[in-house]
C-alpha positions in Angstrom: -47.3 -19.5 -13.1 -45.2 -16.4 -14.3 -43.2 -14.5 -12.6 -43.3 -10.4 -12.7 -40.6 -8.1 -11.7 -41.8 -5.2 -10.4 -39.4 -2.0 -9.5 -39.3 -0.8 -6.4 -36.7 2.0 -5.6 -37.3 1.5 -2.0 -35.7 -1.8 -1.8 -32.6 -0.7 -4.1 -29.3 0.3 -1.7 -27.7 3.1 -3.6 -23.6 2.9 -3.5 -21.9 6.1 -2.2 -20.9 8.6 -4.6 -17.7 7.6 -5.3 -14.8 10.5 -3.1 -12.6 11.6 -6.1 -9.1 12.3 -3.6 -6.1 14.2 -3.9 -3.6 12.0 -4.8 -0.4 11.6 -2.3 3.1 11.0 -3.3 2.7 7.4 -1.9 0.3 7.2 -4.4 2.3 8.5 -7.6 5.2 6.5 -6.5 2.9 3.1 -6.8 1.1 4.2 -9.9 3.6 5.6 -12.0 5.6 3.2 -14.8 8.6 1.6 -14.4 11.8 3.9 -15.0 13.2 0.9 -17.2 10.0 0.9 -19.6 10.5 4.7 -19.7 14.1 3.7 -20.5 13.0 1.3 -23.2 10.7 3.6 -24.8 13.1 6.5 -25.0 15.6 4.8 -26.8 13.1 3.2 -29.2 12.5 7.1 -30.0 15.7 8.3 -30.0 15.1 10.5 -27.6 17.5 11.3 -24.5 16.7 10.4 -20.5 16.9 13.4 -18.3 16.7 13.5 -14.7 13.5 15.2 -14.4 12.7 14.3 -10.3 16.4 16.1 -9.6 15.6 19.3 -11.8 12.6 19.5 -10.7 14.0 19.0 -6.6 16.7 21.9 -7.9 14.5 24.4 -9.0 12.2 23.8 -6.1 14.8 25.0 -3.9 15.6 28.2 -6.2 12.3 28.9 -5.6 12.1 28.7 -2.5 14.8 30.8 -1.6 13.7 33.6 -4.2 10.3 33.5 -2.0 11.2 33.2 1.5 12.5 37.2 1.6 8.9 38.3 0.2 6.5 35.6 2.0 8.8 34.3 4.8 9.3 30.7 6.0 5.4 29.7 6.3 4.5 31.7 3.7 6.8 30.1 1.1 6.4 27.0 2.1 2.7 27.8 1.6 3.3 28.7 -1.4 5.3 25.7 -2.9 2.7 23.0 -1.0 0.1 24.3 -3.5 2.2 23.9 -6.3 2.9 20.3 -5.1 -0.8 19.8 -4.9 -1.0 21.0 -8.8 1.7 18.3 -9.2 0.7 15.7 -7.3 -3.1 16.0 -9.2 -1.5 16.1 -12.7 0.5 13.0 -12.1 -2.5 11.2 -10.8 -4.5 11.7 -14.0 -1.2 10.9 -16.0 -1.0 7.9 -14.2 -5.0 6.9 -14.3 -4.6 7.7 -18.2 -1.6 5.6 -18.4 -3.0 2.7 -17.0 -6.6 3.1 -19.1 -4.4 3.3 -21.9 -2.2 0.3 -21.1 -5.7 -2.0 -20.2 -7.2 -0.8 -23.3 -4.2 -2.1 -25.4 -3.6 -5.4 -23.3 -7.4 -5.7 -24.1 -6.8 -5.5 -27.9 -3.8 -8.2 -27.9 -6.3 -10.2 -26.2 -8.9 -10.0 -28.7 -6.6 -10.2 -31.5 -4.7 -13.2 -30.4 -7.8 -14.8 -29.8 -9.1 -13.5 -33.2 -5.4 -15.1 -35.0 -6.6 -18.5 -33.3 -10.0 -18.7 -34.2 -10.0 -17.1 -38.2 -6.3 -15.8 -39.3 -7.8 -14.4 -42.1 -9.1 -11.4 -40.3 -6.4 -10.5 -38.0 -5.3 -7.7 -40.2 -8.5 -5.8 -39.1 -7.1 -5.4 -35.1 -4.0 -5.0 -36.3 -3.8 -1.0 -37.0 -6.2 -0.7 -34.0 -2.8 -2.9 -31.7 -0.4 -0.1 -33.4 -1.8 2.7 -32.1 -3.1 1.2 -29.0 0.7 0.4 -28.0 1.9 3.6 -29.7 -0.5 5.2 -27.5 0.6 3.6 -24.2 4.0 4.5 -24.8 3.3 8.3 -24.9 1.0 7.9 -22.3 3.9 5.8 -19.8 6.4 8.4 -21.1 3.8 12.0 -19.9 2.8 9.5 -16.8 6.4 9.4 -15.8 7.7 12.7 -16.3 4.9 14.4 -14.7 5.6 11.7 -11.8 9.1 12.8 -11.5 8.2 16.4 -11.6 5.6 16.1 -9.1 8.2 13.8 -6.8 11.4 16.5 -7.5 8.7 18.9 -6.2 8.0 17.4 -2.9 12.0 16.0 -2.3 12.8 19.8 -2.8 9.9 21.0 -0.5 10.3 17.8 1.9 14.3 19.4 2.3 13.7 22.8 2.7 11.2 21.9 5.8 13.9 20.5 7.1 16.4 22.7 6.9 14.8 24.9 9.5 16.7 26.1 12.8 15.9 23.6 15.4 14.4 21.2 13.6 15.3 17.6 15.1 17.3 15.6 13.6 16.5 12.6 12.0 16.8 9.5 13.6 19.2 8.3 10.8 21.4 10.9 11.9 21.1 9.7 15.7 22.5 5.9 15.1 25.8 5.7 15.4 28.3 3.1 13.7 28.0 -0.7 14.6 31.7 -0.5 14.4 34.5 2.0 14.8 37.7 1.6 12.8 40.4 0.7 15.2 43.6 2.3 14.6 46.7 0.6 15.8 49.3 2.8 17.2 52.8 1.5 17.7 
């Protein structure tokens, strides 16, 4: 007895094309590496940390207020939400290329440990593909992170300016008062 396999596309269930989304500043925050690895990589390079998120918040507010006298309120704050959504979609494919590049490497140490186990004496080969697999992940974490802060300084800046409006409520942080009031003694 033998058994045949015949193709039938009207028993296959086809998945759902996948819903590529706009990425949300929830979704940067989670995605984006680790200021202390950005630290770590920075000074490995020599290179200096800047405040990108608070330059970015800064010049968002410039902006704004060079824009409100031509476009008004709505229309500036049109204006900036589309360059948050710029921001927002370049972090997220900084991010995404961040982590590819960070599972691609982990994948190589992997293979190459495993490789260092089984026959040392081929461990050189992986070992120029590990060096620019890691060298890679570092400039990938360090674009991932500054075009997370950038996109984040964007939407701090915009985030304030909405609520800076006239008779805007205030926020409930504002509303709680003190647990405790400093007494002053009077004699």
């Amino acid at each position: 007895m033998s058994l045949k396999l015949v193709p039938n596309p009207a028993n296959v269930l086809q998945f759902p094309p996948e819903r590529i989304t706009q990425p949300t500043v929830e979704m940067v925050q989670q995605a984006t590496p680790g200021r202390a690895l950005v630290a770590s990589i920075l000074e490995e390079r020599g290179l200096p940390a800047a405040d990108l998120q608070q330059g970015f918040e800064r010049d968002t507010a410039r902006q704004l207020a060079l824009l409100e006298p031509m476009l008004g309120r709505d229309g500036a704050i049109m204006q900036l939400r589309t360059v948050l959504d710029a921001h927002l979609k370049q972090a997220g494919q900084a991010c995404s290329d961040y982590r590819e590049a960070a599972d691609r490497m982990i994948a190589l140490e992997v293979r190459a440990e495993a490789l260092h186990r089984q026959k040392p004496w081929l461990c050189g080969t992986l070992a120029g593909e590990v060096y620019r697999a890691r060298a890679e992940f570092r400039t990938r974490a360090l674009a991932a992170r500054a075009a997370a802060d950038a996109a984040l300084g964007v939407a701090e800046g915009l985030a304030c300016y909405i609520r800076s409006a006239p008779g805007m409520p205030a926020e409930t942080w504002q509303l709680t008062l003190p647990l405790a009031i400093p007494v002053t003694h009077s004699r």
